[in-house]
N, CA, C and O atoms as a GROMACS GRO file, in nm:
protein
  556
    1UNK      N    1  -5.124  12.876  16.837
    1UNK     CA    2  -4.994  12.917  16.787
    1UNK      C    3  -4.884  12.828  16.843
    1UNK      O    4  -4.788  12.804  16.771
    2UNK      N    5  -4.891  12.778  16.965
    2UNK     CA    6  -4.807  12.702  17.037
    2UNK      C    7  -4.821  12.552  16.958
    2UNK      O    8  -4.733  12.466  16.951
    3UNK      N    9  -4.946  12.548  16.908
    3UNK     CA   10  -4.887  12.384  16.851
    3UNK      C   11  -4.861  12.369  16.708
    3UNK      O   12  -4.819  12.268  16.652
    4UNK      N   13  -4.910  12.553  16.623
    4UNK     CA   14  -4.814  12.537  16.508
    4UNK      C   15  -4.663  12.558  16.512
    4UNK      O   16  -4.595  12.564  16.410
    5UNK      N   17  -4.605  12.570  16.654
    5UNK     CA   18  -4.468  12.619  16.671
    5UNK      C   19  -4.404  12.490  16.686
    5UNK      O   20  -4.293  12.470  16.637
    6UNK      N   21  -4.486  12.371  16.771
    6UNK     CA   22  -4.398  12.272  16.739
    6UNK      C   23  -4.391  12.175  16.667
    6UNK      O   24  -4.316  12.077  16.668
    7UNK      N   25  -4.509  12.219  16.575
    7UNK     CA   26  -4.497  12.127  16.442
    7UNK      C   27  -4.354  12.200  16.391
    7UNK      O   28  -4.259  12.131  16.428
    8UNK      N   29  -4.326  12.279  16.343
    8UNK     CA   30  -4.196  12.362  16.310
    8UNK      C   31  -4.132  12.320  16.345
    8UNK      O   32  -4.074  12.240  16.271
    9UNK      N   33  -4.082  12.336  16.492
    9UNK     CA   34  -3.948  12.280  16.571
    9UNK      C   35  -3.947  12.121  16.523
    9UNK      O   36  -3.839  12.073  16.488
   10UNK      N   37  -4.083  12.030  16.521
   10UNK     CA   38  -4.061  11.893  16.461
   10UNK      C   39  -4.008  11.883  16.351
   10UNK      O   40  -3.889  11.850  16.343
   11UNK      N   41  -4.090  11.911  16.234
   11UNK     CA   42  -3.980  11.953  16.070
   11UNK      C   43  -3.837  12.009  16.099
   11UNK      O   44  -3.734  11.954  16.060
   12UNK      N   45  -3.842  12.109  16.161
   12UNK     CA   46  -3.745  12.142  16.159
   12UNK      C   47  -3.606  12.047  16.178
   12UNK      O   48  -3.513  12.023  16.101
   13UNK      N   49  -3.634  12.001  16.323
   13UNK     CA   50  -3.570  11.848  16.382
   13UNK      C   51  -3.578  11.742  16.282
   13UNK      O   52  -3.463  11.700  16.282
   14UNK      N   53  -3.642  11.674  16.197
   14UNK     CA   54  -3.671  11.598  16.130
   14UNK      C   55  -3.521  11.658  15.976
   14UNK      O   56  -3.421  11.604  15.931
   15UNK      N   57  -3.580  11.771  15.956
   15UNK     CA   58  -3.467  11.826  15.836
   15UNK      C   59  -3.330  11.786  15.916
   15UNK      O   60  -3.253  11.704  15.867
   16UNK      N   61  -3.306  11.843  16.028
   16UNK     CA   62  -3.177  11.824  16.088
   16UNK      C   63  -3.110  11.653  16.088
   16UNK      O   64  -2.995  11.625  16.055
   17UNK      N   65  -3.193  11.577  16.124
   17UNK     CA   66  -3.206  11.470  16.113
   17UNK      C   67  -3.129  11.404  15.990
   17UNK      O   68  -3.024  11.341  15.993
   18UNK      N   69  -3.228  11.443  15.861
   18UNK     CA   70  -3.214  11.424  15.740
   18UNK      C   71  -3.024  11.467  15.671
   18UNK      O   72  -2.944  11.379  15.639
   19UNK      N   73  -2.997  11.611  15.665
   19UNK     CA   74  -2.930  11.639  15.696
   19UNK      C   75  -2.787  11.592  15.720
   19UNK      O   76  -2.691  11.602  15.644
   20UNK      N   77  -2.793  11.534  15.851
   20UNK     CA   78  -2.722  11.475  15.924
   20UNK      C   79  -2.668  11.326  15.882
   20UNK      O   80  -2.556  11.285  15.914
   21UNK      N   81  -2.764  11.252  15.807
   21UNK     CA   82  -2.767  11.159  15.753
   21UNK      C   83  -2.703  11.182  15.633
   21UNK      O   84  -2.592  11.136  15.610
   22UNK      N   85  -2.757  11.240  15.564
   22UNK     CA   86  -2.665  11.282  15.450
   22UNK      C   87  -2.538  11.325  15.412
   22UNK      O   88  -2.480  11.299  15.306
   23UNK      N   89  -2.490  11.408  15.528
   23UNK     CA   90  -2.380  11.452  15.543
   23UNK      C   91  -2.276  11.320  15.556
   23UNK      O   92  -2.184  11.323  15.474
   24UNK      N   93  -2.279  11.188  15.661
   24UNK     CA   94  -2.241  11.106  15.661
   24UNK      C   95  -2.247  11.043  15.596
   24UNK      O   96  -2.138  10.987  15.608
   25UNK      N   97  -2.332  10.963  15.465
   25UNK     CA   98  -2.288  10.932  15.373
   25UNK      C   99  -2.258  10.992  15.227
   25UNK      O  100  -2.243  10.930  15.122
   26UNK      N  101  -2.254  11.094  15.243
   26UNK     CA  102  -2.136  11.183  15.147
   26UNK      C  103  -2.013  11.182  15.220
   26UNK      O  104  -1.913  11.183  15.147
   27UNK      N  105  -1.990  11.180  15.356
   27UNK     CA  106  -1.821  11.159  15.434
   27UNK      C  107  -1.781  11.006  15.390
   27UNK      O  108  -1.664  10.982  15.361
   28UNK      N  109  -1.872  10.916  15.385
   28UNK     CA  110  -1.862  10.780  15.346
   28UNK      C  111  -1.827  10.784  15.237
   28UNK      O  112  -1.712  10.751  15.206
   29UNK      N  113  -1.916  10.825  15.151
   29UNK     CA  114  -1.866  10.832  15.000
   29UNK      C  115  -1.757  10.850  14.915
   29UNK      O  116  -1.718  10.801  14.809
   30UNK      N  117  -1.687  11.009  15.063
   30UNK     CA  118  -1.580  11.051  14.994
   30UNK      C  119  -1.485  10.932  15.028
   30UNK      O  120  -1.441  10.858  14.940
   31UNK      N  121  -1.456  10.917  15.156
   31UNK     CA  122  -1.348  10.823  15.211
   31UNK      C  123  -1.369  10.666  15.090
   31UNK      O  124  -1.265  10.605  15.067
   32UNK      N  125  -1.464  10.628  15.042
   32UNK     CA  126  -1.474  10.535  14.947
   32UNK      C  127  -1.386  10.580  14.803
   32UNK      O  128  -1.310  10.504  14.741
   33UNK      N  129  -1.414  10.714  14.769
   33UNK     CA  130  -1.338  10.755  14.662
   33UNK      C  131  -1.190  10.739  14.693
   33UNK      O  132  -1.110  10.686  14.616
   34UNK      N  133  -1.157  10.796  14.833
   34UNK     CA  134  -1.016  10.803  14.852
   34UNK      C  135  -0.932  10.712  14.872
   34UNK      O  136  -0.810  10.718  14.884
   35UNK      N  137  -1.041  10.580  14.876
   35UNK     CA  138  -0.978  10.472  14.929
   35UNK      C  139  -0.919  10.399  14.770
   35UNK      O  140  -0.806  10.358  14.744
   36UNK      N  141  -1.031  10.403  14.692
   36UNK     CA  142  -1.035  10.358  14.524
   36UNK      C  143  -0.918  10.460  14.478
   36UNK      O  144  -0.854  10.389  14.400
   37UNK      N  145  -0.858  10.581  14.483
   37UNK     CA  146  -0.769  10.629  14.434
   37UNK      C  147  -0.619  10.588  14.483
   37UNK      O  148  -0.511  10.567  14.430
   38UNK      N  149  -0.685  10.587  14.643
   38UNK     CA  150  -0.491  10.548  14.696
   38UNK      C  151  -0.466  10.381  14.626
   38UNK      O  152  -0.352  10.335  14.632
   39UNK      N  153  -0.547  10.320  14.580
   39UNK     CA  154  -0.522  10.201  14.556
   39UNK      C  155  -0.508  10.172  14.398
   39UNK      O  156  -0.463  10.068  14.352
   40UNK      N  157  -0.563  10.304  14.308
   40UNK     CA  158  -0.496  10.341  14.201
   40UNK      C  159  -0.359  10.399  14.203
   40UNK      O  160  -0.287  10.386  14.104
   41UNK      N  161  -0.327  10.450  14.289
   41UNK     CA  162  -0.189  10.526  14.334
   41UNK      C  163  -0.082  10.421  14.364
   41UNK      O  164   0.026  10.437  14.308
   42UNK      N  165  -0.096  10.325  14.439
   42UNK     CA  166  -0.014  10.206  14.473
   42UNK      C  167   0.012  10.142  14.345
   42UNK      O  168   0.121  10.106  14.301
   43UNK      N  169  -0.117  10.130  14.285
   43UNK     CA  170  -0.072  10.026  14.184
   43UNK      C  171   0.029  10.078  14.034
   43UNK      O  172   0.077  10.015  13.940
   44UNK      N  173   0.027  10.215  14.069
   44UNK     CA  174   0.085  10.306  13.925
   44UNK      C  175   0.208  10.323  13.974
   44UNK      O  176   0.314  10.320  13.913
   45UNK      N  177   0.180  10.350  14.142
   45UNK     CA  178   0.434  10.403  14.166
   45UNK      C  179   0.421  10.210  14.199
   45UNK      O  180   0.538  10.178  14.223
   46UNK      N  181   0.365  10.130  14.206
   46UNK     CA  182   0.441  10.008  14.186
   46UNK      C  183   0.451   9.956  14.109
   46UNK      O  184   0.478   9.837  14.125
   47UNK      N  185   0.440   9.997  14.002
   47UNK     CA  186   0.466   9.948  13.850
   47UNK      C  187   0.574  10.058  13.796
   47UNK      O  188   0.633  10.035  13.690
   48UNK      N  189   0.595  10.171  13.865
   48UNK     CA  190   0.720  10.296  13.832
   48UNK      C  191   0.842  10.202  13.858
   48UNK      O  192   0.935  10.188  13.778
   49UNK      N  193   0.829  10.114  14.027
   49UNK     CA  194   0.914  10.112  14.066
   49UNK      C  195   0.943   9.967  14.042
   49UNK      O  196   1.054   9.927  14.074
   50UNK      N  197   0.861   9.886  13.991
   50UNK     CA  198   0.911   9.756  13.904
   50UNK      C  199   0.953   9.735  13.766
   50UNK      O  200   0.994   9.624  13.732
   51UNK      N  201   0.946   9.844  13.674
   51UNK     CA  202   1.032   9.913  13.560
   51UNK      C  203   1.164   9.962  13.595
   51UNK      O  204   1.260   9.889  13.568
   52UNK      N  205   1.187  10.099  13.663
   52UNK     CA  206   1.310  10.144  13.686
   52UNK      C  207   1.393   9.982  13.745
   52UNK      O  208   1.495   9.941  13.689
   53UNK      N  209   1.340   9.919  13.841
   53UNK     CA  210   1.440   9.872  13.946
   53UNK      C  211   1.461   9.763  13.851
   53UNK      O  212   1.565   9.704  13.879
   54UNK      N  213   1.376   9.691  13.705
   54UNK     CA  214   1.442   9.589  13.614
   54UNK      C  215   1.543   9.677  13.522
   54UNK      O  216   1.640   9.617  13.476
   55UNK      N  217   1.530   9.802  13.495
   55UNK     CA  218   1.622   9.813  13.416
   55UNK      C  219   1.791   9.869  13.519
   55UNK      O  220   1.910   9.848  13.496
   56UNK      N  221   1.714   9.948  13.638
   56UNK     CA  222   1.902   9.899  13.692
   56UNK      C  223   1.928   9.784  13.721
   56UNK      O  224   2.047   9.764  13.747
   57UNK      N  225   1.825   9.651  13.730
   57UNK     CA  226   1.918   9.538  13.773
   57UNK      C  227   1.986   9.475  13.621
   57UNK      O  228   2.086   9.404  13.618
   58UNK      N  229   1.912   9.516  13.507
   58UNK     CA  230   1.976   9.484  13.379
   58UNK      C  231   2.122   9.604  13.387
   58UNK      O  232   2.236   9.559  13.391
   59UNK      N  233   2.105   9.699  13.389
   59UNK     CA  234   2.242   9.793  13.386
   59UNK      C  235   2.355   9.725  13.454
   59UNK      O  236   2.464   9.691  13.410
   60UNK      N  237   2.279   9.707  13.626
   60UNK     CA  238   2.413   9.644  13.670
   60UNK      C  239   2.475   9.552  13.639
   60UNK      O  240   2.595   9.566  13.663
   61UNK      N  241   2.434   9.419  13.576
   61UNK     CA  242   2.378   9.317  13.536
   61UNK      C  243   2.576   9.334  13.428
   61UNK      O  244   2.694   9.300  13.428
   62UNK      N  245   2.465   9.417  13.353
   62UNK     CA  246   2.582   9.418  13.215
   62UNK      C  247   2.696   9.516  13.271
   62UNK      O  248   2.792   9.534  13.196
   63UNK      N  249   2.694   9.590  13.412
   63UNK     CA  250   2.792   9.682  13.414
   63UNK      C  251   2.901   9.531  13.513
   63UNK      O  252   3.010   9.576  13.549
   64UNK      N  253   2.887   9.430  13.539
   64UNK     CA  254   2.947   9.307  13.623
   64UNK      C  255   2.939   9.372  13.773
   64UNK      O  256   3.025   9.350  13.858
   65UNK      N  257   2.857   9.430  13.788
   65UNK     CA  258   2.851   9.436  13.969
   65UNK      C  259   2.828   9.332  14.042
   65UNK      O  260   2.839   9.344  14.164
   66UNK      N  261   2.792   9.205  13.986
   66UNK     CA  262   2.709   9.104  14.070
   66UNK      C  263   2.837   9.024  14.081
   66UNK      O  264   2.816   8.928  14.156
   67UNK      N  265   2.948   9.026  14.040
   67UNK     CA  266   3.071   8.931  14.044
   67UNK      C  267   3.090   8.904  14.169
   67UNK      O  268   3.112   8.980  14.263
   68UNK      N  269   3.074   8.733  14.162
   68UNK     CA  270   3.097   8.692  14.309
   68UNK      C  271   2.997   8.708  14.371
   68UNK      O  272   3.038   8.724  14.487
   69UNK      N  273   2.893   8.715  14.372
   69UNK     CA  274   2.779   8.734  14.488
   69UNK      C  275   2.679   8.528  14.413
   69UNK      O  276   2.681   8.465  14.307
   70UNK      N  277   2.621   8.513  14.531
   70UNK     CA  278   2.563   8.391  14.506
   70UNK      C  279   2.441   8.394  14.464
   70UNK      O  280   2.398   8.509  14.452
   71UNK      N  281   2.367   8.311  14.435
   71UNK     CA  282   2.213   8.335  14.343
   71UNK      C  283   2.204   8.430  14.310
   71UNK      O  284   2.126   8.501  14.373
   72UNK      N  285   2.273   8.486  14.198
   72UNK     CA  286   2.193   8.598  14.126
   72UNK      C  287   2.094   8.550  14.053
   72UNK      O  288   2.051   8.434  14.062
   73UNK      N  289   2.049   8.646  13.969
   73UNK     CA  290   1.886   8.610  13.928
   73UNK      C  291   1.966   8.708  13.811
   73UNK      O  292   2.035   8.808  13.830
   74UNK      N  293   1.924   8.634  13.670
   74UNK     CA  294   1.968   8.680  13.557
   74UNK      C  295   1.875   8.741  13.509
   74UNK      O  296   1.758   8.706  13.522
   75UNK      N  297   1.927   8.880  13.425
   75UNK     CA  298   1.830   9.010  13.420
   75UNK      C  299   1.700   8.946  13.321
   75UNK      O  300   1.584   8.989  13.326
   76UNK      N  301   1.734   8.865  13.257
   76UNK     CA  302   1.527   8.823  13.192
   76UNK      C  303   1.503   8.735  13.332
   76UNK      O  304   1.380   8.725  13.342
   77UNK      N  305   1.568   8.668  13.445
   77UNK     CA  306   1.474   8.622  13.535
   77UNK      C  307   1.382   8.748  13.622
   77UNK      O  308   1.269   8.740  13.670
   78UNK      N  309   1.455   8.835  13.621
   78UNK     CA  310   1.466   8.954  13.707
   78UNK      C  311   1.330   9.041  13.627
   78UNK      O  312   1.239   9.084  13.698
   79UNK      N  313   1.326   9.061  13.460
   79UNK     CA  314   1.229   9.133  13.385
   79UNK      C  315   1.099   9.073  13.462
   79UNK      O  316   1.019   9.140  13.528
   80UNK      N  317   1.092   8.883  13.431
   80UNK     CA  318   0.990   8.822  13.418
   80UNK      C  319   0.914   8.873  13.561
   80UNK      O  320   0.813   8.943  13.575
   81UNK      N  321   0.998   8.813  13.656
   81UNK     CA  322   0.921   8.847  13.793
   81UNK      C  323   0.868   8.993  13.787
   81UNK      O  324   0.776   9.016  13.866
   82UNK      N  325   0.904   9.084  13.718
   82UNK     CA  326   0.829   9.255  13.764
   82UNK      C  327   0.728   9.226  13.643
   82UNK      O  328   0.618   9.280  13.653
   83UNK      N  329   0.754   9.143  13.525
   83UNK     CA  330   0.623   9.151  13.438
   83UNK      C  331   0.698   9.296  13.372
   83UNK      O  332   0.643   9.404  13.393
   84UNK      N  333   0.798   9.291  13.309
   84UNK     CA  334   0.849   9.365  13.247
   84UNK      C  335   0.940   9.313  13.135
   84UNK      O  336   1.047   9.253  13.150
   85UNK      N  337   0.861   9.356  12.985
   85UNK     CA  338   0.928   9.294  12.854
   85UNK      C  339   1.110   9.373  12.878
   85UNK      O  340   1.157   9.474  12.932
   86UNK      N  341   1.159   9.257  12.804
   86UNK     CA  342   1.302   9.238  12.785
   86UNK      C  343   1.344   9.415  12.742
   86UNK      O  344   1.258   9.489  12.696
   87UNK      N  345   1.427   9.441  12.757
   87UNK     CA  346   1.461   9.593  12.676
   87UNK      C  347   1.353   9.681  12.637
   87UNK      O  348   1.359   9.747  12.533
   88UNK      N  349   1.243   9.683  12.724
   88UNK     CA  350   1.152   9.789  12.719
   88UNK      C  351   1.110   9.844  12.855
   88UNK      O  352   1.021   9.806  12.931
   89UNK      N  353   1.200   9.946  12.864
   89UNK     CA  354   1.182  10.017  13.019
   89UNK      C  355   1.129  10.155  13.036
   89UNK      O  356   1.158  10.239  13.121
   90UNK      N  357   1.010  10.164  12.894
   90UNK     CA  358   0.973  10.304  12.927
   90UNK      C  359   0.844  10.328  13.038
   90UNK      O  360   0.732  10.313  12.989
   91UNK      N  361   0.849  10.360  13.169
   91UNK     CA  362   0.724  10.356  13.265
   91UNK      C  363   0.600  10.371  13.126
   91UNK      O  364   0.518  10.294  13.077
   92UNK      N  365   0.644  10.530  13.096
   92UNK     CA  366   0.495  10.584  13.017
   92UNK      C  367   0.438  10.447  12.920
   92UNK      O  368   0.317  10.445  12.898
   93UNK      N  369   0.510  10.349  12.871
   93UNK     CA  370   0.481  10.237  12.825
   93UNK      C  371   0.381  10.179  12.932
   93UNK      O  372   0.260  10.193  12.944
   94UNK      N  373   0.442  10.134  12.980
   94UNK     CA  374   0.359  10.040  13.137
   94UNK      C  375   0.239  10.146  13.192
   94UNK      O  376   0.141  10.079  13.225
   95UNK      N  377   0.220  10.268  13.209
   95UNK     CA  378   0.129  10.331  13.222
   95UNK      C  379   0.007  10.328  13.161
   95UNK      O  380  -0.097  10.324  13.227
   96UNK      N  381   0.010  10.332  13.021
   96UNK     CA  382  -0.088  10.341  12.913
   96UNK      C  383  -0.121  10.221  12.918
   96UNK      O  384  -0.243  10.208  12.912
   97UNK      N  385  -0.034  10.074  12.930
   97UNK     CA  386  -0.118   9.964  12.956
   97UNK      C  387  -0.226   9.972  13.051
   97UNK      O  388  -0.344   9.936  13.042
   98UNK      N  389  -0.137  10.046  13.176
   98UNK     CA  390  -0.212  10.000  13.274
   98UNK      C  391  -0.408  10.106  13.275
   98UNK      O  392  -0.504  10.095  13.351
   99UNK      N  393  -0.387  10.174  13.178
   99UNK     CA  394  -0.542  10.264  13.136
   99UNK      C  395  -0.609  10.320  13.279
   99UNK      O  396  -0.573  10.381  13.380
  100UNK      N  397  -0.707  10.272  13.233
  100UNK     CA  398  -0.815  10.306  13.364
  100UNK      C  399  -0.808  10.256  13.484
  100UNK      O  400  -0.844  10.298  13.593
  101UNK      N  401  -0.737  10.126  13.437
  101UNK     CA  402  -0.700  10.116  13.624
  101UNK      C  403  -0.619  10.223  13.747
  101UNK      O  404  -0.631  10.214  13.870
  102UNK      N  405  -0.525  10.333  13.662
  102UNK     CA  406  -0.481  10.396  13.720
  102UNK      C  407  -0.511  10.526  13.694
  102UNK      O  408  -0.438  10.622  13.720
  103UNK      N  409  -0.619  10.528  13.642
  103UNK     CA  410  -0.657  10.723  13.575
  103UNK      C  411  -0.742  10.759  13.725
  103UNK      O  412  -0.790  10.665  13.788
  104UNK      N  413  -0.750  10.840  13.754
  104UNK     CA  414  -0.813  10.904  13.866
  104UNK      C  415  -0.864  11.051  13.808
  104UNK      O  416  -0.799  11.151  13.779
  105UNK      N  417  -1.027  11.020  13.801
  105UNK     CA  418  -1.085  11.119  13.761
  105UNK      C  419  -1.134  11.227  13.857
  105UNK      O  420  -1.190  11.175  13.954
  106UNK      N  421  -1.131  11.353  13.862
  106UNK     CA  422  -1.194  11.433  14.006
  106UNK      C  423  -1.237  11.565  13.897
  106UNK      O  424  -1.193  11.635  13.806
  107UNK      N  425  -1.366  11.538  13.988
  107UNK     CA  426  -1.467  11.635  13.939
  107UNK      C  427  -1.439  11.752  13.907
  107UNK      O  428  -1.332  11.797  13.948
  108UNK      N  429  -1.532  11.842  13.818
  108UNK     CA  430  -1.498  11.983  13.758
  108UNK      C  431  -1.475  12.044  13.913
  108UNK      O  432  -1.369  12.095  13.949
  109UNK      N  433  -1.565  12.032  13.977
  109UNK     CA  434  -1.532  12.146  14.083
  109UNK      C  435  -1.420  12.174  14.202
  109UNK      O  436  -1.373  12.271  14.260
  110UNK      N  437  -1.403  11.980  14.203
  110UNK     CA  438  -1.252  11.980  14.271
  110UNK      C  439  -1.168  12.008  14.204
  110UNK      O  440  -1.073  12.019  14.281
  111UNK      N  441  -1.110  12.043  14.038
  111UNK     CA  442  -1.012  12.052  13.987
  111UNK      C  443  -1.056  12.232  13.994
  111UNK      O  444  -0.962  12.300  14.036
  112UNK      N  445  -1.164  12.300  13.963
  112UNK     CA  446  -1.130  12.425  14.017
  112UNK      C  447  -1.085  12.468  14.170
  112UNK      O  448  -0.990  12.542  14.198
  113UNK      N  449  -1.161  12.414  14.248
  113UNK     CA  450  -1.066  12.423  14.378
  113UNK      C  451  -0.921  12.445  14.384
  113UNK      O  452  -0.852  12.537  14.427
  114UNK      N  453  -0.894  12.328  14.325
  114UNK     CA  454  -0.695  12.306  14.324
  114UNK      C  455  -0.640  12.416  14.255
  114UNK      O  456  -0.528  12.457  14.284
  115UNK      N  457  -0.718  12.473  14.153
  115UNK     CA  458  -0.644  12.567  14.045
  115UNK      C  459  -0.649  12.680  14.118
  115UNK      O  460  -0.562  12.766  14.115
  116UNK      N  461  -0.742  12.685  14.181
  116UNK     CA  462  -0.784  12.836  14.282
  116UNK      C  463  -0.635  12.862  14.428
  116UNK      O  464  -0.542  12.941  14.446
  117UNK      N  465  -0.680  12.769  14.482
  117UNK     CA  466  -0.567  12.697  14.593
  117UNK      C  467  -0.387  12.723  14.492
  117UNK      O  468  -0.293  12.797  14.522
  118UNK      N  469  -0.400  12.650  14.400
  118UNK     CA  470  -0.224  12.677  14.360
  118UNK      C  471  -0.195  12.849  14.290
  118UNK      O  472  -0.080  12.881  14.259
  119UNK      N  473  -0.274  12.914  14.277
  119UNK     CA  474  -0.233  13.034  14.275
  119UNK      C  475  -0.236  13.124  14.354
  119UNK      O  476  -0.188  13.235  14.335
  120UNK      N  477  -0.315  13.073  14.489
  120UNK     CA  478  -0.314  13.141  14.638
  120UNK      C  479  -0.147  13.132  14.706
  120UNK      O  480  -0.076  13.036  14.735
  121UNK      N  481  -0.134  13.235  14.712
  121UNK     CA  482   0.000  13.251  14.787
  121UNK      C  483   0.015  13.134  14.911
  121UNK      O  484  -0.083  13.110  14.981
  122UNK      N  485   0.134  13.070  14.930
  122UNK     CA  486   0.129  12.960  15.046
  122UNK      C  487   0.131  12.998  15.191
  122UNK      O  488   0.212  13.084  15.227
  123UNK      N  489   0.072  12.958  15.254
  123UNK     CA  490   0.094  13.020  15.378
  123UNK      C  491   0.190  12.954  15.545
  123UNK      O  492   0.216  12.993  15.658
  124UNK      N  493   0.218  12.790  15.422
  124UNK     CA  494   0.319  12.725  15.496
  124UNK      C  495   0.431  12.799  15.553
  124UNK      O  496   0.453  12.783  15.673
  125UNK      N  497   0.504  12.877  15.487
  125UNK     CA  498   0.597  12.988  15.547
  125UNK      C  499   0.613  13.076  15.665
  125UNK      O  500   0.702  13.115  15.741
  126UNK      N  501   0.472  13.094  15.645
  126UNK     CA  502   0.432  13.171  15.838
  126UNK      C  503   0.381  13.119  15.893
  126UNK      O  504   0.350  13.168  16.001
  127UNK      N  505   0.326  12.963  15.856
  127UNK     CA  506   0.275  12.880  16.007
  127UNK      C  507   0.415  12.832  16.062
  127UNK      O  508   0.440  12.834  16.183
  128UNK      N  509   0.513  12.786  15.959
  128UNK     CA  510   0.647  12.754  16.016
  128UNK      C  511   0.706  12.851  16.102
  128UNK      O  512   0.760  12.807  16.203
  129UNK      N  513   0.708  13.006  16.078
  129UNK     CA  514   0.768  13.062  16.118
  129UNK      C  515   0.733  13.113  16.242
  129UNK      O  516   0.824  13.137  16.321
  130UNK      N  517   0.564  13.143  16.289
  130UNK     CA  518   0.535  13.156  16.385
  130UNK      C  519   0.536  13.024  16.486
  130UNK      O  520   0.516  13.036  16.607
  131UNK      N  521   0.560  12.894  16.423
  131UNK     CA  522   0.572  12.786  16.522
  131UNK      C  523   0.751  12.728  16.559
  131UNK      O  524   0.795  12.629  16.618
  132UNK      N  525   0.823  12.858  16.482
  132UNK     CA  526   0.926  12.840  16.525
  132UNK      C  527   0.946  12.973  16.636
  132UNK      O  528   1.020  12.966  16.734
  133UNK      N  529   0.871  13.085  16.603
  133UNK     CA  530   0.901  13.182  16.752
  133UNK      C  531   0.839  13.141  16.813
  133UNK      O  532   0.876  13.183  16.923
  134UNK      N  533   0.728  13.057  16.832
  134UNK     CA  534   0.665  13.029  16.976
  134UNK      C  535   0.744  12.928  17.093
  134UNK      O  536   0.736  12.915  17.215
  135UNK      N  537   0.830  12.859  16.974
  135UNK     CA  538   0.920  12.731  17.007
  135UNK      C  539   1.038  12.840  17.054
  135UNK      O  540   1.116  12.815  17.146
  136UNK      N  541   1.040  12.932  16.998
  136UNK     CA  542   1.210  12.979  17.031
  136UNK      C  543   1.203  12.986  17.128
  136UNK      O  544   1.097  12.972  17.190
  137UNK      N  545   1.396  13.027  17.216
  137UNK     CA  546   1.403  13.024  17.388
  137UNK      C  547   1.359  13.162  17.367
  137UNK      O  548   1.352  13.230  17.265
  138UNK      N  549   1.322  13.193  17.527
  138UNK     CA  550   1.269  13.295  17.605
  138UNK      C  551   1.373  13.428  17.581
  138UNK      O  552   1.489  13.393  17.558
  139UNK      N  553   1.352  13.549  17.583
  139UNK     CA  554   1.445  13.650  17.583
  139UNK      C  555   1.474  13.694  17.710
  139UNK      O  556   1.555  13.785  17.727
   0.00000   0.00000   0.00000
C-alpha cells in the first residue's frame, strides 16, 4: 500500500508540475495579447490625435494666429506630415482605414465578464471612503 501511495503522490506531483507549466504560459499568453492590443491602442489615439491636431492647425491657420511667428509650416505642409488628406478631418474616416490593425477582438467570455462587472454596483466609493477614515486625524 505504501508504494501504491507514492506512485500517487508522484502523479500527483507530476500533474502539479504540468499545471504549473501551463498556468505560465497562459500568463505569457495573456501578457502577449495585452501587449498586441496596447499597441493597437497607440496606434488608433495616435491617429485621433494626428487628425484633430491637423485640423486645429488648419483652423488656426485660417483664423491668422500664426502672425508673426517664424517657420510656420503651412496647413497642407502640416496635413502631409500627419498623413492627413486636405479638408478631410473625420477620425471615424481614418479609423475604418485603419481596419484590423486597430480592432481588438476579446473573447465571448471576457466580454461577458465586463457586462457582468458594469452592472455590479461600484465599490470604488467605499474603498475611497474607508481609506479616507483610516487616513483621517485621530479624535
Amino acid at each position: 500500500m505504501s508504494r501504491k501511495r507514492g506512485e500517487n503522490l508522484a502523479d500527483i506531483n507530476n500533474l502539479l508540475i504540468d499545471l504549473s507549466q501551463q498556468q505560465a504560459e497562459l500568463r505569457l499568453a495573456a501578457l502577449r495579447d495585452r501587449l498586441a492590443d496596447t499597441e493597437k491602442l497607440k496606434t488608433r489615439y495616435q491617429r485621433q490625435v494626428d487628425v484633430i491636431s491637423a485640423e486645429s492647425y488648419r483652423s488656426g491657420w485660417e483664423n491668422r494666429e500664426f502672425k508673426g511667428h517664424a517657420e510656420v509650416v503651412t496647413p497642407d505642409q502640416f496635413d502631409e506630415q500627419k498623413g492627413v488628406e486636405r479638408d478631410h478631418y473625420s477620425v471615424r474616416y481614418y479609423m475604418q482605414q485603419l481596419g484590423d490593425e486597430i480592432n481588438i477582438v476579446y473573447p465571448a467570455d471576457v466580454l461577458k465578464m465586463l457586462d457582468e462587472e458594469k452592472d455590479e454596483p461600484s465599490t470604488s466609493a467605499f474603498v475611497a471612503k474607508e481609506i479616507v477614515l483610516a487616513l483621517g486625524s485621530p479624535d
